[in-house]
TORMI-422822 format. One line per field, with one value per residue (C-alpha): residue in three letters; z, y, x; residue number from 1. Coordinates in steps of 0.25 Angstrom, whole numbers, padded with zeros to 4 digits. Layout:
<sites>
torlo = [ALA,...]
pz = [Z,...]
py = [Y,...]
px = [X,...]
nuvo = [NUM,...]
</sites>
This chain:
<sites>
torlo = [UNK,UNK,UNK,UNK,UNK,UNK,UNK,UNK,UNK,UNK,UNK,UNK,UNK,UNK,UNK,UNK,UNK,UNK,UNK,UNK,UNK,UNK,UNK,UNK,UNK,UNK,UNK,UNK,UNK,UNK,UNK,UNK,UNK,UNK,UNK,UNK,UNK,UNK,UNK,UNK,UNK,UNK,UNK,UNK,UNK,UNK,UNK,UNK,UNK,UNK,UNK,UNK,UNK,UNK,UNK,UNK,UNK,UNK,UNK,UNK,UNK,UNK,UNK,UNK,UNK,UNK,UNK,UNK,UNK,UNK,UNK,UNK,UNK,UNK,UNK,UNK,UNK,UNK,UNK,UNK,UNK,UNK,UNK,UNK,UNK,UNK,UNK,UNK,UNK,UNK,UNK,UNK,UNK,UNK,UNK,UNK,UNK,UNK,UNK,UNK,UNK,UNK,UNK,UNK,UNK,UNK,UNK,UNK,UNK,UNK,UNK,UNK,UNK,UNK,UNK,UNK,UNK,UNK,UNK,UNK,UNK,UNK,UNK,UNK,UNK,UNK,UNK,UNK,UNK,UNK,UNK,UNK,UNK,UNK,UNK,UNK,UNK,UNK,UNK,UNK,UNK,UNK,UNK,UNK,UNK,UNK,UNK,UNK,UNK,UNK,UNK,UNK,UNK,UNK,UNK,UNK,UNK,UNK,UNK,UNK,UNK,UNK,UNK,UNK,UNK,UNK,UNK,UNK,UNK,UNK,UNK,UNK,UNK,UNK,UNK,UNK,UNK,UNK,UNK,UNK,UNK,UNK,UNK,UNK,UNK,UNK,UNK,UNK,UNK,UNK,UNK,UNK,UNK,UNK,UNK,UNK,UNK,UNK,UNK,UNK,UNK,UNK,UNK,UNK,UNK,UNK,UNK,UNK,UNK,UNK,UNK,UNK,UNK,UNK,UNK,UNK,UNK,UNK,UNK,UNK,UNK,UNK]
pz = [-0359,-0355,-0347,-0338,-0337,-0334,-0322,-0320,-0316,-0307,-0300,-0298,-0293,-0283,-0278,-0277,-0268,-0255,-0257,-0257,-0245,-0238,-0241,-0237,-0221,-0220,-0224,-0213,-0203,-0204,-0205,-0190,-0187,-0176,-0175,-0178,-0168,-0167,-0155,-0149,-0143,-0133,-0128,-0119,-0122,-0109,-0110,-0109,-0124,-0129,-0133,-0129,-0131,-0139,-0133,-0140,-0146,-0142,-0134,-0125,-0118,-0116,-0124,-0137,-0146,-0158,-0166,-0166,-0175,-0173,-0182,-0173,-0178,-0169,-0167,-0161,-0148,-0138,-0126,-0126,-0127,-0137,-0147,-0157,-0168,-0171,-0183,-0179,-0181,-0175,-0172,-0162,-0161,-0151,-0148,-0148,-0146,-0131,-0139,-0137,-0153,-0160,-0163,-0166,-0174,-0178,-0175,-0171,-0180,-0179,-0190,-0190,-0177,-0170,-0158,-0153,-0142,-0131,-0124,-0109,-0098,-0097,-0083,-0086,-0094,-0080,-0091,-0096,-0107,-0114,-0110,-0117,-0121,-0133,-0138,-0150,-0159,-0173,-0181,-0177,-0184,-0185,-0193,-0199,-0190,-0189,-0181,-0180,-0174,-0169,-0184,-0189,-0197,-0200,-0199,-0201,-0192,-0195,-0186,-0186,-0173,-0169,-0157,-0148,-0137,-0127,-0124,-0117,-0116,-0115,-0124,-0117,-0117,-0117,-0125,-0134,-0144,-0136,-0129,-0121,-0122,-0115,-0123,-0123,-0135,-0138,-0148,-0149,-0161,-0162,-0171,-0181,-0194,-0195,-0209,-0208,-0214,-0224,-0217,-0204,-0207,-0204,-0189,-0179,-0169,-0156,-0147,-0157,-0155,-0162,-0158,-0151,-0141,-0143,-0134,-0125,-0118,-0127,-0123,-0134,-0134,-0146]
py = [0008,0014,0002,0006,0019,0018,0007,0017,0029,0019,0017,0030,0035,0024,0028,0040,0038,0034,0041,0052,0047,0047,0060,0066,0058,0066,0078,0075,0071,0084,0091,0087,0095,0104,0107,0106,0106,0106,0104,0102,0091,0087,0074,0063,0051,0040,0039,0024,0024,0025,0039,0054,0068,0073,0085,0099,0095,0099,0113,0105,0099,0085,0079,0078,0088,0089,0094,0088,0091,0086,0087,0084,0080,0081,0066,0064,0064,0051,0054,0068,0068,0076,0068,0072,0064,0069,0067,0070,0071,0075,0074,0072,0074,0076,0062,0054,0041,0036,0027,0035,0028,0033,0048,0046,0058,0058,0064,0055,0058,0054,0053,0051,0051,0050,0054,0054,0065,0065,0077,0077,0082,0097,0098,0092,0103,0113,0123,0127,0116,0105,0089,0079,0067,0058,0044,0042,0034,0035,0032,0037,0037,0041,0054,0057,0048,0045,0038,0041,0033,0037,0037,0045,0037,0040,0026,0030,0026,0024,0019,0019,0016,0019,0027,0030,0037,0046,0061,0071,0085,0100,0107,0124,0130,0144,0146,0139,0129,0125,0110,0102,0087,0077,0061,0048,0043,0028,0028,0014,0013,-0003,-0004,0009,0005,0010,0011,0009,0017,0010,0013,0006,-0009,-0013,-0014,-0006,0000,-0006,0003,0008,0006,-0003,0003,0017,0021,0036,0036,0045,0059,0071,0083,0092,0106,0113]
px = [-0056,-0070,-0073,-0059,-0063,-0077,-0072,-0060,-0070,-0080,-0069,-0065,-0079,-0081,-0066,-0069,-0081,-0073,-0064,-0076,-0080,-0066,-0065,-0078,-0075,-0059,-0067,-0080,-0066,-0058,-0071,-0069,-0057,-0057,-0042,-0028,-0016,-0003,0006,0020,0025,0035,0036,0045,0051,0055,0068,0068,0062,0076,0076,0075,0075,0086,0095,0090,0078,0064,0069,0077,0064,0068,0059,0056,0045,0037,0023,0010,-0002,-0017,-0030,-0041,-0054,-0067,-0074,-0088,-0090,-0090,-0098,-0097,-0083,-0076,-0067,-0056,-0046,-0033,-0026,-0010,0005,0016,0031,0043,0058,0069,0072,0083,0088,0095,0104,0117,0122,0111,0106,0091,0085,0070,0056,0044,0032,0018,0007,-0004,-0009,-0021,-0027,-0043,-0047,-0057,-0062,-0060,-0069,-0069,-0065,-0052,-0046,-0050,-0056,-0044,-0043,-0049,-0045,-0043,-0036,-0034,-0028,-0020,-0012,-0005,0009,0022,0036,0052,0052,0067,0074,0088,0098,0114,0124,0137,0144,0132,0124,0110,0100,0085,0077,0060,0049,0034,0023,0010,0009,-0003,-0005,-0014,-0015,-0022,-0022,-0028,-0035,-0033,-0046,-0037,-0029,-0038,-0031,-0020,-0018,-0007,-0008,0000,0000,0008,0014,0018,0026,0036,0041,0045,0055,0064,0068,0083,0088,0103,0115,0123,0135,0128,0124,0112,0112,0106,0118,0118,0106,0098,0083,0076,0063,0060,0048,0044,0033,0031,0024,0019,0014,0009,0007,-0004]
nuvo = [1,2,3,4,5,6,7,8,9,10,11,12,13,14,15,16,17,18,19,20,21,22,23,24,25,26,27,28,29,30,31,32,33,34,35,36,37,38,39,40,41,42,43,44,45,46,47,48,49,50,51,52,53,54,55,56,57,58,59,60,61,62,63,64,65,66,67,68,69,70,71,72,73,74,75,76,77,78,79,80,81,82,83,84,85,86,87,88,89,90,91,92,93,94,95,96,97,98,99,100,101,102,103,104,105,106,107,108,109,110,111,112,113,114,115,116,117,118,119,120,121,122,123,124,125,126,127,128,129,130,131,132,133,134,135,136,137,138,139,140,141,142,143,144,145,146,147,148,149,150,151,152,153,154,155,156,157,158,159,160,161,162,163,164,165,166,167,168,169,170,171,172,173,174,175,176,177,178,179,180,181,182,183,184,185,186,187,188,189,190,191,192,193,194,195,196,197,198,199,200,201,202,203,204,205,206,207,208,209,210,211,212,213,214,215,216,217,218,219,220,221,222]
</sites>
């Protein structure tokens, strides 16, 4: 019985050392941080992506909306240029499906995702703000989604991808703190696992997708 616990608490100290060591790089990382932002979204979807912005929703703006939030964490510098991470999340809802048999409900959430900035020439911004641009890329999902058919019946719907995208964007000089940025999000999401009523079978009515593309324009607000 000593033996085991002697060997028990070896292993626990040389455990313990990278797990040390892990900790003391996420502390030296968010030591890092320079700031925090949250944002508003609105963004289009072409209408040829089988879906689109649903009547009422997002104040009646035709397209469809959300929140973002972004840690950003300074990176050394290449060149002279300025370099950030951001860690983020965010979210979007308001669309629905063109298929007139099926009443699509769900947001779009995305998490984590990433997104490395660089600094653009001062000129850009004209003085009154700061440039820049970024590159990024992370997971996406259906959050809550349902889909009705004409009978009412409720079929969940889930799906995962990857998306990635570019952005670029204004940082105000005055009032200091605020941005707009303008991005491109590709977001095709292959194939949703539907989960049938029992009610319905276990085949897909006629026109329902098989896959659905949530790519699109985003412009964010923070």
């Amino acid at each position: 019985m000593k033996r085991i616990v002697l060997a028990a608490a070896c292993a626990a100290a040389l455990a313990a050392r990278p797990a040390h060591a892990q900790f003391d790089f996420l502390t030296e990382v968010f030591e890092e941080v320079n700031s925090v932002t949250i944002a508003v979204q609105g963004a289009r979807i072409p209408g040829n992506h089988g879906l689109r912005a649903r009547d009422g929703e997002c104040m009646d703006l035709g397209g469809v909306c959300g929140m973002a939030a972004e840690v950003l964490i300074d990176l050394p510098s290449v060149g002279g240029q300025e370099l950030e991470l951001g860690l983020g999340t965010g979210f979007l809802r308001g669309f629905e499906a063109t298929e007139p048999t099926l009443d699509l409900r769900g947001s779009l959430r995305s998490f984590p995702a990433l997104t490395a900035y660089l600094s653009l020439p001062e000129e850009w911004g004209l003085g009154i703000a700061e440039p820049y641009a970024g590159a990024s890329f992370g997971l996406s999902a259906l959050w809550n989604a349902r889909g009705y058919d004409a009978a009412g019946l409720e079929y969940e719907v889930e799906a995962e991808t990857i998306e990635y995208g570019v952005s670029a964007g204004l940082y105000l000089v005055r009032p200091s703190g605020l941005f707009i940025e303008g991005a491109y999000r590709w977001r095709r999401f292959e194939s949703l696992d539907w989960e049938f009523p029992d009610a319905a079978g276990s085949v897909l009515p006629a026109g329902w997708p098989r896959d659905l593309d949530l790519s699109g324009w985003v412009v964010s607000l923070g």
